[in-house]
N, C-alpha and C positions, 0 to 999 in steps of 0.2 A: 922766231927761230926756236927749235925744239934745242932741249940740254940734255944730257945722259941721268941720268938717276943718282950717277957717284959727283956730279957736277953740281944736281940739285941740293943735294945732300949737305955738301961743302959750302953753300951759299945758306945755306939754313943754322948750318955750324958758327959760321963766320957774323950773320943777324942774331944767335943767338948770345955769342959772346962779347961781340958790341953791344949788348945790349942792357946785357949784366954790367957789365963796364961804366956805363952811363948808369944805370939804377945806383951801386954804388957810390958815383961820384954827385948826384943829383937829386935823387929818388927820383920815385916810381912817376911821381905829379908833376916831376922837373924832365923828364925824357918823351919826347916826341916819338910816335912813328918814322915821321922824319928824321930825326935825328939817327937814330937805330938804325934806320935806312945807308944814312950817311955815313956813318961809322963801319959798316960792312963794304962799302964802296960800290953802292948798289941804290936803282932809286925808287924813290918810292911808289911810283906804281908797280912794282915784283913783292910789295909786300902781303896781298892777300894771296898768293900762289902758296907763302907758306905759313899763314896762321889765320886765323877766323878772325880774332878781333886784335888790340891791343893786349887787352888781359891773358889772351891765349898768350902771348908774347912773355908776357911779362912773366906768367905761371911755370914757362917754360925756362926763363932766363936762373929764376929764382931755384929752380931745380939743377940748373947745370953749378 
């Protein structure tokens, strides 16, 4: 099933902020893809749709 772009966008926002969420309460070594998946309420096969690796994730987390 295709998304809109502003849909896409907002589940990328939502991964990215769970994700930071869990870095700080965990680090970086203690947060899963999974987890970060789970925290946005989304699973984890949608996660290479928006980032390359984990580190993309993370680099992106640590920025917002």
């Amino acid at each position: 099933m295709r998304v809109s772009r502003t849909e896409m966008d907002a589940s990328h926002h939502r991964i990215v902020e769970g994700a930071s969420r869990l870095m700080r309460e965990r680090g970086v070594s203690g947060m899963s893809v999974a987890d970060a998946m789970s925290a946005a309420d989304m699973t984890h096969g949608g996660f290479y749709r928006h980032f390359s690796s984990k580190d993309d994730l993370v680099a992106q987390a640590l920025e917002s």
